[in-house]
C-alpha positions, 0 to 999 in steps of 0.5 A: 500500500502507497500514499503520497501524503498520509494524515493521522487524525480525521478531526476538523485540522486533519480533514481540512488539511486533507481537502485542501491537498486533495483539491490539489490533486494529491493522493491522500489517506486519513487515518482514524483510530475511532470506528465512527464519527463523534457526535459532540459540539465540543470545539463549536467556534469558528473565528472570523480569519476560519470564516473567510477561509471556509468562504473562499473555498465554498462551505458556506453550508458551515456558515450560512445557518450558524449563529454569529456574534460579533461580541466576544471577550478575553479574559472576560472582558467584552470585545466587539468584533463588528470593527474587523475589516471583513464581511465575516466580522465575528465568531459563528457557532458551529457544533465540531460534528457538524464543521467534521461531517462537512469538511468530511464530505468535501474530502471524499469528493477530493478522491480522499481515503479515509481509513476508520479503527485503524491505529498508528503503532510504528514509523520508519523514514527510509529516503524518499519515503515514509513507512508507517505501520497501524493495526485494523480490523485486518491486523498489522498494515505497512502503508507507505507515504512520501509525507506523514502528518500528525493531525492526532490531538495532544497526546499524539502518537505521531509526534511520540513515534517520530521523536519530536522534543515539547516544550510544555507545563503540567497542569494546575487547574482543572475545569469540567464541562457538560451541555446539559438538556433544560438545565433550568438555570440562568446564563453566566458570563465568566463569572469569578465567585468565592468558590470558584469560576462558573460559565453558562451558555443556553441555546435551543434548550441546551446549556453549556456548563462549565466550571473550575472548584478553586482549590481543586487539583486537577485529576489524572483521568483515563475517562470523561468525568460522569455527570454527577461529578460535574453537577457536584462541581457547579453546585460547589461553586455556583449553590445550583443543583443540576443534578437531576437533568440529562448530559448530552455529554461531559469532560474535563481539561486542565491548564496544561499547555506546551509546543512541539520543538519544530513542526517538522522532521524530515518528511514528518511533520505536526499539525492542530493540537499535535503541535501545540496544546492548551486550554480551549479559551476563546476558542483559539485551538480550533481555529489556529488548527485550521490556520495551520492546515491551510498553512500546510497544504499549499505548501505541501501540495507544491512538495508532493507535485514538484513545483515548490521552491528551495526552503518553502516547507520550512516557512510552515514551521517558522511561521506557524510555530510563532503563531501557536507561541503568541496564542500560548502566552495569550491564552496563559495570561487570560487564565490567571485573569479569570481563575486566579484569586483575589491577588489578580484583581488589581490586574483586572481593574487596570486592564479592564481601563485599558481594554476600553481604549479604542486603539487596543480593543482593536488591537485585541479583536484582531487577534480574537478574530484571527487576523492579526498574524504576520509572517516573516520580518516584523520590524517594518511597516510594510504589507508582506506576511499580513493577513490580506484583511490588511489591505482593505481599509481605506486602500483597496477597499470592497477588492481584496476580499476571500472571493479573491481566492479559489477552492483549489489552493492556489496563488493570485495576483492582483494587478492594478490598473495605472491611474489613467486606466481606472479614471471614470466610474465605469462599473465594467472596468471596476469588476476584476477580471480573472485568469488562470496561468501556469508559471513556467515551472507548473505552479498554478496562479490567477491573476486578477485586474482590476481598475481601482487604484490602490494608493500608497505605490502599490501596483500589484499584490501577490497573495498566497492560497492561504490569505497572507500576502507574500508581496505587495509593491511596484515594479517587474524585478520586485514581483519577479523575485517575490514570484520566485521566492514563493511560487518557484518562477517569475511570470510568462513573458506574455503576462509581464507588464500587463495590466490592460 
């Protein structure tokens, strides 16, 4: 047996890594070790950066029927999204069995192979090649693969069988949560009371709970908690008895946090909860999961079909880990906020003033909202390495937007008409006008015109599939070097220069 990409984990990041290199025309297989699909809401939000992405590659299913907020929090404070320059400002709530069943049903179309009850148990890296042995309902397999993925969840086996060194913190803390059928009590919204930390959440009849006892260690568990510990629990800290009431499901998580070392070891690599690990707060875990998987694919589409340039599989582990590093330290800082004790208060009482500043609520929904990642150098003000969602706001406004990008993973470049060109108000010549080519060395890219000036000496701006921009400035050499650097080779001589 021989894959070209083989995925282990068929939850939200390994199913969305795999549609995106399926869409590529990559031979990919997923292996799973649970028999069926889980049926539980669990990881339910779906950032504004996922939305677009999600938009752009056409499931709109996912997000046309969910609930969508543009209110949110960090640390328990109130954020307001509605400011975030994009038409999907907000958070959407969308049930994880629902966002797998989706993406699932998108893979199977992709000509992807998903491979239930199987179990990873050992990994080999010969050469070109990855030998990777699961036990199934057949017994012991040997499947080969040109890439392996860990897309396993925090305990992975990937990265425990490939050797990849963590960076990590043991638990201190423990919070148990349940969605709990006409729980009969009221919604609280992070809540610190003298017993501990309570939240509750009610929509159509079923309430999400979920609690920390202060005080509490945490519980070294090889199951789910039952119910009855949880209704014990939030009586505890909030006096209300839930005990009577039905559990559609419960479980527990814990402070603990840490990073694989590198996400990459040779032809292995590490993805979502795999790579890096921490308390589902906000809901950033799901969400950089994604970001990672779409970070991935194109790239290793590019690998796996031959047109990828020198060191570009390597960026994925630079600019992801970075990424997952500042989400670690957010998502540390917003739990001693909100579960620690009297000593944090006056903490609280100064951030809460500063919060209410306009420049850094915007500067904190952008994070909540997933748009505020920047690839590469940081030290100037340039565009590249922004998230496109940076180009929109008083310079190219209602243009750069995610129908830019295709539901194959592919590379556009926008080019602005000059100045003289886009005079007059001709509706015609406003809308983009789109073209698929072929780089000389296979790589696909679109190339889109359009007549709206973009201001600030910007003539053309090359994203990637994943919506960051890999270059945004003026001049042929410039965009030819930028085309080189991420996409292998300049333009074709016929589509140099043009802009009509």
């Amino acid at each position: 047996m021989s894959t070209q990409v083989l995925i282990a984990g068929a939850g939200p990041v390994g199913l969305m890594l795999a549609c995106e290199l399926g869409r590529s025309g990559v031979q990919v297989t997923v292996l799973e070790r649970l028999a069926a699909p889980m049926r539980e809401s669990r990881a339910s939000l779906l950032n504004t950066c996922t939305a677009e992405l999600l938009h752009a590659r056409g499931f709109d299913s996912l997000l046309d029927p969910a609930q969508r907020e543009v209110k949110t929090h960090f640390a328990g404070f109130p954020i307001d999204l509605s400011a975030a320059p994009s038409d999907y400002a907000g958070h959407f709530k969308v049930p994880q069995y629902v966002t797998e069943q989706v993406l699932g049903d998108e893979a199977q179309r992709a000509g992807v192979t998903l491979l239930r009850s199987r179990e990873l148990t050992g990994i080999r890296e010969t050469g070109d090649r990855v030998a990777c042995a699961f036990d199934g309902p057949a017994g012991r397999v040997v499947l080969e693969t040109e890439y392996l993925v860990g897309c396993d969840g925090a305990g992975s086996t990937v990265r425990r069988l490939a050797g990849f060194g963590a960076s990590q913190r043991t638990a201190t803390r423990e919070l148990l949560r349940a969605d709990v059928v006409d729980a009969g009590i009221r919604d609280r919204r992070f809540e610190r009371l003298e017993g501990g930390f309570a939240v509750a959440n009610t929509r159509r009849g079923v309430t999400r709970v979920m609690m920390h006892v202060r005080g509490h260690e945490p519980v070294r568990r090889q199951s789910p908690p039952a119910f009855s510990e949880v209704a014990s629990s939030w009586k505890k800290v909030t006096g209300e008895d839930i005990s009577r009431r039905e559990a559609l499901w419960a479980d527990s998580f814990d402070n603990s946090y840490g990073q694989a070392d590198c996400y990459r070891r040779g032809r292995v690599l590490l993805a979502g909860d795999a790579a890096h690990w921490h308390m589902p707060i906000g809901g950033q875990a799901l969400n950089v999961g994604l970001s990672d998987a779409v970070n991935l694919g194109w790239k290793l589409a590019a690998a796996v079909t031959g047109w990828a340039p020198k060191g570009l599989l390597d960026t994925y582990d630079s600019e992801r880990r970075a990424a997952a590093a500042r989400v670690i330290r957010h998502v540390a800082a917003q739990e001693t906020l909100m579960l620690g004790g009297a000593e944090v208060e006056p903490l609280r009482h100064v951030l809460s003033g500063l919060i209410a500043i306009e420049g850094a609520q915007h500067l904190i929904g952008l994070f909540c909202a997933g748009l505020d990642d920047r690839y590469g150098t940081q030290g100037d003000d340039g565009l590249a390495g922004r998230h496109m969602a940076h180009l929109r706001p008083g310079r190219v406004p209602g243009v750069l937007s995610p129908d830019l990008l295709t539901a194959a993973p592919t590379g556009v470049l926008v080019r602005f008409a000059d100045p003289g060109q886009a005079a007059g108000d001709n509706p015609v010549r406003r809308t983009p006008a789109a073209q698929s080519v072929s780089l000389p060395n296979g790589a696909p890219l679109r190339i889109v015109r359009v007549a709206q000036p973009p201001g600030d000496g910007v003539t053309d701006v090359l994203l990637r599939p994943d919506a960051h921009i890999a270059w945004a400035g003026c001049g042929e050499r410039r965009l030819s070097d930028a085309l080189s650097q991420w996409f292998g080779a300049p333009l074709p001589d016929n589509h140099r220069g043009s802009r009509a």
